[in-house]
Backbone as JSON, one array per atom type, in Angstrom:
{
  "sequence": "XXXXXXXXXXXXXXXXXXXXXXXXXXXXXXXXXXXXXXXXXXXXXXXXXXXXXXXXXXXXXXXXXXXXXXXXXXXXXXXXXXXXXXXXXXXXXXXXXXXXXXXXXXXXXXXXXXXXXXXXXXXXXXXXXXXXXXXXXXXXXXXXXXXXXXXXXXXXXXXXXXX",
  "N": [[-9.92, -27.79, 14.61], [-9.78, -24.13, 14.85], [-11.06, -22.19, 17.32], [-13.01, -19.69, 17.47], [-11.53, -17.0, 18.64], [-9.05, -17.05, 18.37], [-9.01, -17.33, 15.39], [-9.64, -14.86, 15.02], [-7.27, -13.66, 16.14], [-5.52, -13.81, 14.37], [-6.42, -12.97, 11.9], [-6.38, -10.15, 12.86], [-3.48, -9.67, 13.33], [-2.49, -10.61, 11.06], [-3.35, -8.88, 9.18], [-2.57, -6.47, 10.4], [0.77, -7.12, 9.85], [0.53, -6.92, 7.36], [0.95, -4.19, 6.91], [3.6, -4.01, 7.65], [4.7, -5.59, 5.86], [3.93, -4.11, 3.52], [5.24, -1.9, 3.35], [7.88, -2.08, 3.01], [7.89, -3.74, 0.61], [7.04, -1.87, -0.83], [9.29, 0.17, -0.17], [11.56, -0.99, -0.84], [11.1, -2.99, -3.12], [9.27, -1.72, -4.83], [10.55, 0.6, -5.22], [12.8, 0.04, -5.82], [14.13, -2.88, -7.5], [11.37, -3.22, -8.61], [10.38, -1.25, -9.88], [9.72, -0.96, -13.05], [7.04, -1.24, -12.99], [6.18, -0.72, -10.89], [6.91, 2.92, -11.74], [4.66, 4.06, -13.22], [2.41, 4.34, -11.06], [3.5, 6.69, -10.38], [3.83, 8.84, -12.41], [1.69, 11.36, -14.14], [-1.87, 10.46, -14.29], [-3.08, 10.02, -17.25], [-0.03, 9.75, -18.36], [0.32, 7.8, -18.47], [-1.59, 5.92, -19.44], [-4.91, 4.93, -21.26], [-6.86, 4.44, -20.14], [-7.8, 2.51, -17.11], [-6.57, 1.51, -15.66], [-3.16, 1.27, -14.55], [0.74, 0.18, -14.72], [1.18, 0.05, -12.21], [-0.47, -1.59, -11.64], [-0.18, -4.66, -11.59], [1.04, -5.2, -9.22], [-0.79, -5.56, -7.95], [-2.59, -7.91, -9.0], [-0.39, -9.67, -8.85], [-0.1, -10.31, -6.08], [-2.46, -10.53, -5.51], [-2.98, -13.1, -6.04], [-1.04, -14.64, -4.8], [-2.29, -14.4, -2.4], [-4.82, -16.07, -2.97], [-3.75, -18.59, -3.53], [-2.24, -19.12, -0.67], [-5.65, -19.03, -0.01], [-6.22, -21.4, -1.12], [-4.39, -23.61, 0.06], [-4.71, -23.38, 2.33], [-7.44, -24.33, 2.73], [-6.88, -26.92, 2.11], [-4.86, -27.87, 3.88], [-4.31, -26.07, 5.61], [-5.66, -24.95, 8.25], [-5.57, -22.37, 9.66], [-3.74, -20.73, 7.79], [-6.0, -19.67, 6.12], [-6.93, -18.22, 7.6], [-4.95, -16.1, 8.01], [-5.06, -15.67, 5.29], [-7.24, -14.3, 5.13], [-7.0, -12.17, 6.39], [-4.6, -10.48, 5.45], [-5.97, -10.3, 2.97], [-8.4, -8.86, 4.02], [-6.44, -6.21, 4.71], [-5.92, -5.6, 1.99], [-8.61, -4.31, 0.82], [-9.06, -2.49, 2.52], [-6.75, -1.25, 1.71], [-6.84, -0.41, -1.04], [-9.83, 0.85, -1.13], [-8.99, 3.21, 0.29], [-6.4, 3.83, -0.12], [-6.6, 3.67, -3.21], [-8.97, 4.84, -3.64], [-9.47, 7.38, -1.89], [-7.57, 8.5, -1.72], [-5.72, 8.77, -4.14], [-8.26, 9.19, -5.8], [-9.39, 7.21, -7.86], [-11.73, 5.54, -7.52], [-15.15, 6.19, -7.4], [-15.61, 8.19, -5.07], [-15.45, 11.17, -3.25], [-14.89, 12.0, -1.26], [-13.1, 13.28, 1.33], [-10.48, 13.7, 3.97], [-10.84, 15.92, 6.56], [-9.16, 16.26, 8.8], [-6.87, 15.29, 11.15], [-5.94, 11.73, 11.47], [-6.24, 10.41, 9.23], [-5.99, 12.25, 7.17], [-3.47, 13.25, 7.67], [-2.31, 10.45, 6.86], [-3.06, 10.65, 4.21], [-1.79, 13.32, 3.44], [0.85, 12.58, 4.07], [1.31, 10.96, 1.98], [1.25, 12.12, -0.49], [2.8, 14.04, -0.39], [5.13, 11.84, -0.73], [4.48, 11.3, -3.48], [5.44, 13.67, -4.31], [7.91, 13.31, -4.95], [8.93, 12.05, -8.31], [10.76, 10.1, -9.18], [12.37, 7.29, -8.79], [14.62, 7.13, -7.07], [14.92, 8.92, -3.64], [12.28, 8.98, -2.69], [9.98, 9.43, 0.81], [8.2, 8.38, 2.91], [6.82, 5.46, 2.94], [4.52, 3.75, 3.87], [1.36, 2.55, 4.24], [-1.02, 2.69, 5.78], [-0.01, 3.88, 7.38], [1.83, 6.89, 8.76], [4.48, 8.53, 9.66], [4.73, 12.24, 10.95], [3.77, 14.9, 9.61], [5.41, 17.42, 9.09], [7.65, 16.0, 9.67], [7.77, 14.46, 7.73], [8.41, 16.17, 5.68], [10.33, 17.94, 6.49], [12.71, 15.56, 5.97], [12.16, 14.79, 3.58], [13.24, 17.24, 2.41], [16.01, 17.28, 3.2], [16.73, 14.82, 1.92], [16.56, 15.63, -0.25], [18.55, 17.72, -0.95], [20.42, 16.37, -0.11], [21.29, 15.09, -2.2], [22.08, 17.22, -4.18]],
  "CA": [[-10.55, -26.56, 14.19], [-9.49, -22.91, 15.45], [-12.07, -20.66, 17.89], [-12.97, -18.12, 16.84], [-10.68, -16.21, 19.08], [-7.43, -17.47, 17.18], [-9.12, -16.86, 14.03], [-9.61, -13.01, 15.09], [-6.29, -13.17, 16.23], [-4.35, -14.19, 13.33], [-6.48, -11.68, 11.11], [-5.64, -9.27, 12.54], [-1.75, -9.86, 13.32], [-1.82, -10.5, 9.32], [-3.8, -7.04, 8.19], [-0.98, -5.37, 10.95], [1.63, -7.07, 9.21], [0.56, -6.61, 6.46], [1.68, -2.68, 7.06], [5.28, -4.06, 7.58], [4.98, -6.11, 4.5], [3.87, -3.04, 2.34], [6.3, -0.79, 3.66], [8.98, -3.04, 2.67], [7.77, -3.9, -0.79], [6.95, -0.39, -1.36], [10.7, 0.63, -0.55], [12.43, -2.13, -1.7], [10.9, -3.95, -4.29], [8.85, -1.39, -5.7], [11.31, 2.08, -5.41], [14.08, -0.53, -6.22], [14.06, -3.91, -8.65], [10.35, -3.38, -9.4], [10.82, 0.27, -10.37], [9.34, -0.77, -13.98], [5.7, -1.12, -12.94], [5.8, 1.27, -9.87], [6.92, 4.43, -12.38], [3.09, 4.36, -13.54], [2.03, 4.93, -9.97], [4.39, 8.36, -9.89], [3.4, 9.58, -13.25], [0.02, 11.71, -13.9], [-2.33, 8.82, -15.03], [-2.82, 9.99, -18.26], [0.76, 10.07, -19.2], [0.79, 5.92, -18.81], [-2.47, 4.96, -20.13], [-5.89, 6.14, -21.54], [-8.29, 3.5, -19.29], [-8.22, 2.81, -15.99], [-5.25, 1.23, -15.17], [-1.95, 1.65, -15.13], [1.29, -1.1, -14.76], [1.45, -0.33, -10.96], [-1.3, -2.4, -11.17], [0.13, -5.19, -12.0], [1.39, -5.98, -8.03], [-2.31, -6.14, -6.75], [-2.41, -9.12, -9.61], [0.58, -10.6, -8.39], [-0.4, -10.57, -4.35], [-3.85, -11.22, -5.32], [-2.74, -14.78, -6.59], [-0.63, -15.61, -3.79], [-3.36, -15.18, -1.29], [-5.76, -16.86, -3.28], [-3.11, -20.15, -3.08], [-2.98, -19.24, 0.2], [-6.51, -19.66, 0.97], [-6.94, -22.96, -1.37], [-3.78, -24.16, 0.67], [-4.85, -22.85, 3.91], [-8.19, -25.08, 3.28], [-6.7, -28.33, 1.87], [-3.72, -28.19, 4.3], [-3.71, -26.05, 7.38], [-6.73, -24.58, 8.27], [-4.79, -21.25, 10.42], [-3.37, -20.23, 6.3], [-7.06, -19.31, 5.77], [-7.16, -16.83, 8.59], [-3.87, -15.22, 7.63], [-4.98, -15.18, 4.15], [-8.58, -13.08, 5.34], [-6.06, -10.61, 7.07], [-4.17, -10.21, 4.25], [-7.16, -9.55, 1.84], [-9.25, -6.9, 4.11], [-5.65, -5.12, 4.23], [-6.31, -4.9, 0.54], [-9.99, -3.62, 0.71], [-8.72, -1.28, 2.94], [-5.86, 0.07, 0.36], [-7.84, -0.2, -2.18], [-10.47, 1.96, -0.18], [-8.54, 4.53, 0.83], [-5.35, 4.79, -1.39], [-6.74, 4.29, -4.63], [-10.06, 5.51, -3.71], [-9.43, 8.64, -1.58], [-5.61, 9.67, -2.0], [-5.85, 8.81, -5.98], [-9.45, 9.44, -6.55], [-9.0, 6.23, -8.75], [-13.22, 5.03, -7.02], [-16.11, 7.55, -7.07], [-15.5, 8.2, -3.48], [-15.25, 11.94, -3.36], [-14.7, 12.61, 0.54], [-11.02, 13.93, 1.66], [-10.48, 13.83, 5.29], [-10.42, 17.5, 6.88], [-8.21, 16.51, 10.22], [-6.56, 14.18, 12.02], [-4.87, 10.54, 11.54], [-6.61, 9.92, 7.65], [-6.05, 13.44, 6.82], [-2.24, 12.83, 7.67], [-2.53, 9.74, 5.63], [-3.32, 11.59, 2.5], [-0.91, 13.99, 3.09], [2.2, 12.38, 3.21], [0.88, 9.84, 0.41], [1.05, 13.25, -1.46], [4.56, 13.81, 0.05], [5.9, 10.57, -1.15], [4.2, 11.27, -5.0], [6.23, 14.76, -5.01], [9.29, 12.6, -5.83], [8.69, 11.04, -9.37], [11.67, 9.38, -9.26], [12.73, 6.19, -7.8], [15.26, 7.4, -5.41], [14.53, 10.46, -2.98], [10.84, 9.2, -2.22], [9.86, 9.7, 1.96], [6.8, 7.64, 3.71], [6.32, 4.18, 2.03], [3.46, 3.0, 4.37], [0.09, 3.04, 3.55], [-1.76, 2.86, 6.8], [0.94, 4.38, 8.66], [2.75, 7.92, 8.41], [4.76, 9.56, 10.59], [4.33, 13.35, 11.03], [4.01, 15.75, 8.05], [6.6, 17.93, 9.15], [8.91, 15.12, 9.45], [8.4, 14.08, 6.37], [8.74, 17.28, 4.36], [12.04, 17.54, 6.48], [13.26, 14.35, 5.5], [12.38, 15.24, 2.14], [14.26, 18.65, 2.24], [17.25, 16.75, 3.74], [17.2, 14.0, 0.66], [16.79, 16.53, -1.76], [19.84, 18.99, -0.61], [22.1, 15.17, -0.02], [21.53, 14.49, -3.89], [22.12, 17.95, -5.51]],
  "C": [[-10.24, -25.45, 15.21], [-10.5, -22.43, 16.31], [-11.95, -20.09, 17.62], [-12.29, -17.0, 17.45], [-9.45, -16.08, 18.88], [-7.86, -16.89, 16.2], [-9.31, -15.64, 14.17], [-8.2, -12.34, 14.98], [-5.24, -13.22, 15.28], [-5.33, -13.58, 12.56], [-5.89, -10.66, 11.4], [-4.27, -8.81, 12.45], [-1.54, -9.88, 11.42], [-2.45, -9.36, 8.76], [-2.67, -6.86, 9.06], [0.06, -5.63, 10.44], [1.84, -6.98, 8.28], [0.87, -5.23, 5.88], [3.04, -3.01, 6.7], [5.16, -4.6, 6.18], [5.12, -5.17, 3.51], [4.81, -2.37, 2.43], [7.59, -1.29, 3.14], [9.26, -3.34, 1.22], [7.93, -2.58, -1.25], [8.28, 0.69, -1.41], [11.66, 0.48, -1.15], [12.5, -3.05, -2.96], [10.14, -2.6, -5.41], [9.33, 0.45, -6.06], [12.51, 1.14, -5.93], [13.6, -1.49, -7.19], [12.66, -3.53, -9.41], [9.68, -1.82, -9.85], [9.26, 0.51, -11.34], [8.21, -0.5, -14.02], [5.51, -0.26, -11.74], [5.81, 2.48, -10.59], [5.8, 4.72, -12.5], [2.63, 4.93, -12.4], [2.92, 6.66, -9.93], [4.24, 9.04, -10.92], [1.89, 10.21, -13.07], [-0.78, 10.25, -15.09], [-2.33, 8.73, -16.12], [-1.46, 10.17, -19.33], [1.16, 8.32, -19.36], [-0.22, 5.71, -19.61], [-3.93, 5.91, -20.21], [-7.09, 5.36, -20.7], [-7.62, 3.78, -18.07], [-7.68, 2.18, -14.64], [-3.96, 1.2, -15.63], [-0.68, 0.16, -14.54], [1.36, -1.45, -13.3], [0.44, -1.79, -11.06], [-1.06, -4.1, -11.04], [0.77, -6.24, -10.73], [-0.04, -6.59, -7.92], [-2.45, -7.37, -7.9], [-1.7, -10.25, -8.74], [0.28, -11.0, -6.77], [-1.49, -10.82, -4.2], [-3.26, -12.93, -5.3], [-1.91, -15.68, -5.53], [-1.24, -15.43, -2.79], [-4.3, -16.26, -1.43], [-5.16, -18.03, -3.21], [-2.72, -20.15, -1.61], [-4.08, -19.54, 0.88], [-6.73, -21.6, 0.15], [-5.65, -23.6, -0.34], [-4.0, -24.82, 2.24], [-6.59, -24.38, 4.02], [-8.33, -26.66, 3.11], [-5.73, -28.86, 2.97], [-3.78, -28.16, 6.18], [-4.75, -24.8, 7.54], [-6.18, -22.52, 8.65], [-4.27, -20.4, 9.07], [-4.52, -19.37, 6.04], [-7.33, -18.43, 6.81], [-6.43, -15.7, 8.34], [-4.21, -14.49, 6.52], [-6.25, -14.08, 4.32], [-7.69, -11.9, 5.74], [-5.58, -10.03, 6.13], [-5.58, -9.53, 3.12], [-8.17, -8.59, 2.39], [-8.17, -5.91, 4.27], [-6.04, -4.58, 2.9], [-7.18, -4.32, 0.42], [-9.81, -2.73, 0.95], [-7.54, -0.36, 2.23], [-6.43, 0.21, -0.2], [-8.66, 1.02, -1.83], [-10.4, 3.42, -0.21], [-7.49, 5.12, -0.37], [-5.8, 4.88, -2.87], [-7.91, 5.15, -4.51], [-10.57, 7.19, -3.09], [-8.18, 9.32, -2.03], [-6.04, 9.79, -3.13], [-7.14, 9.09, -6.34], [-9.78, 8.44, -7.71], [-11.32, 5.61, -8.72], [-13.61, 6.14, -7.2], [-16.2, 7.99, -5.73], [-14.84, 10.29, -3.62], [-15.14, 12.91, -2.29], [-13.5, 12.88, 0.58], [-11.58, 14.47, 3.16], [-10.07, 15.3, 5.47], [-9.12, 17.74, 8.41], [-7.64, 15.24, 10.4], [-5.67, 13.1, 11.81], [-4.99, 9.97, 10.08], [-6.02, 10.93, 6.97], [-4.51, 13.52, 6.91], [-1.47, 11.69, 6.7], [-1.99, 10.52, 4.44], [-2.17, 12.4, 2.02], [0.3, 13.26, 2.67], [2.12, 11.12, 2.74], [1.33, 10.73, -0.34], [2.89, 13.81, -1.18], [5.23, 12.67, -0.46], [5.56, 10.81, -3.08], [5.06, 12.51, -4.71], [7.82, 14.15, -5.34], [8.44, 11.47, -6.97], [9.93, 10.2, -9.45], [11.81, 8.18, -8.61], [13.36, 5.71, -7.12], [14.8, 8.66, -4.94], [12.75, 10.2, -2.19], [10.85, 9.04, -0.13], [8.55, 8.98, 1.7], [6.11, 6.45, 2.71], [4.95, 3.2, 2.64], [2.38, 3.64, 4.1], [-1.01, 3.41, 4.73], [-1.12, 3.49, 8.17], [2.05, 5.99, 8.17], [3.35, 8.8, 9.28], [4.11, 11.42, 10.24], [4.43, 14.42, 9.84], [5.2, 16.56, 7.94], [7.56, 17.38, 9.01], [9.03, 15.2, 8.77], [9.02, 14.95, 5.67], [10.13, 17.77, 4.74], [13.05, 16.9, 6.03], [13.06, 14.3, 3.86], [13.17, 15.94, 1.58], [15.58, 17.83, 2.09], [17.75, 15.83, 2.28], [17.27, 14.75, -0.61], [18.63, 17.23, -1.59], [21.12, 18.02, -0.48], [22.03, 15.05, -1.54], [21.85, 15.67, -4.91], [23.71, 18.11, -5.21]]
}
């Protein structure tokens, strides 16, 4: 059996990597092969659907299900799985949270950060939706964004290489 000072530490190493993970999916899998159900996320909501989800949704399904065999694994097998897999799932609370619930307004949550490191967040979340397309998009992390200016540079720059 783990102490509880392993099991802290392998949450949180798996919410932090769970940044790299998103960032990765979110460039690669879901600006590239998995295009079909990301477009929904880059449209206005009501031009996919008239409820209350749309196909993005359709990852948090899919990554729900492999934590959840994660944790039955983690507690028939190898106890340390079941720590990873908690890391993994308060990352999600915390997207959930924030990106659908503050960026998207998706929750009744009707706060919007006025400064700082959330408030940067938001923005270039909002920088990354001004490309509907599924090449040209800038800042694929969710808990992580470089500087606004950058981005909207790095935006400029991909726009002016593609015309």
């Amino acid at each position: 059996m783990m102490d509880w000072f392993w099991t802290l530490v392998l949450v949180v190493v798996a919410f932090l990597g769970m940044e790299v993970f998103a960032w990765y999916a979110h460039k690669y899998i879901m600006h590239g092969w998995g295009w079909g159900w990301h477009k929904s996320h880059h449209e206005s909501h009501h031009e996919t659907t008239d409820g209350v989800f749309e196909k993005n949704d359709l990852y948090v399904v899919v990554f729900s299900l492999v934590v959840v065999g994660m944790f039955a694994v983690g507690d028939l097998y190898w106890k340390p799985l079941m720590a990873i897999a908690s890391g993994i799932t308060l990352y999600g609370v915390v997207y959930s949270l924030f990106h659908d619930g503050v960026v998207h307004r998706r929750w009744p949550i009707r706060w919007q950060p006025k400064s700082g490191y959330l408030k940067r967040l938001v923005q270039a979340h909002r920088i990354h939706h001004a490309v509907r397309t599924r090449e040209g998009a800038v800042s694929f992390g969710f808990l992580y964004a470089p500087g606004v200016r950058k981005l909207k540079q790095r935006l400029k720059q991909q726009q002016a290489a593609s015309v």
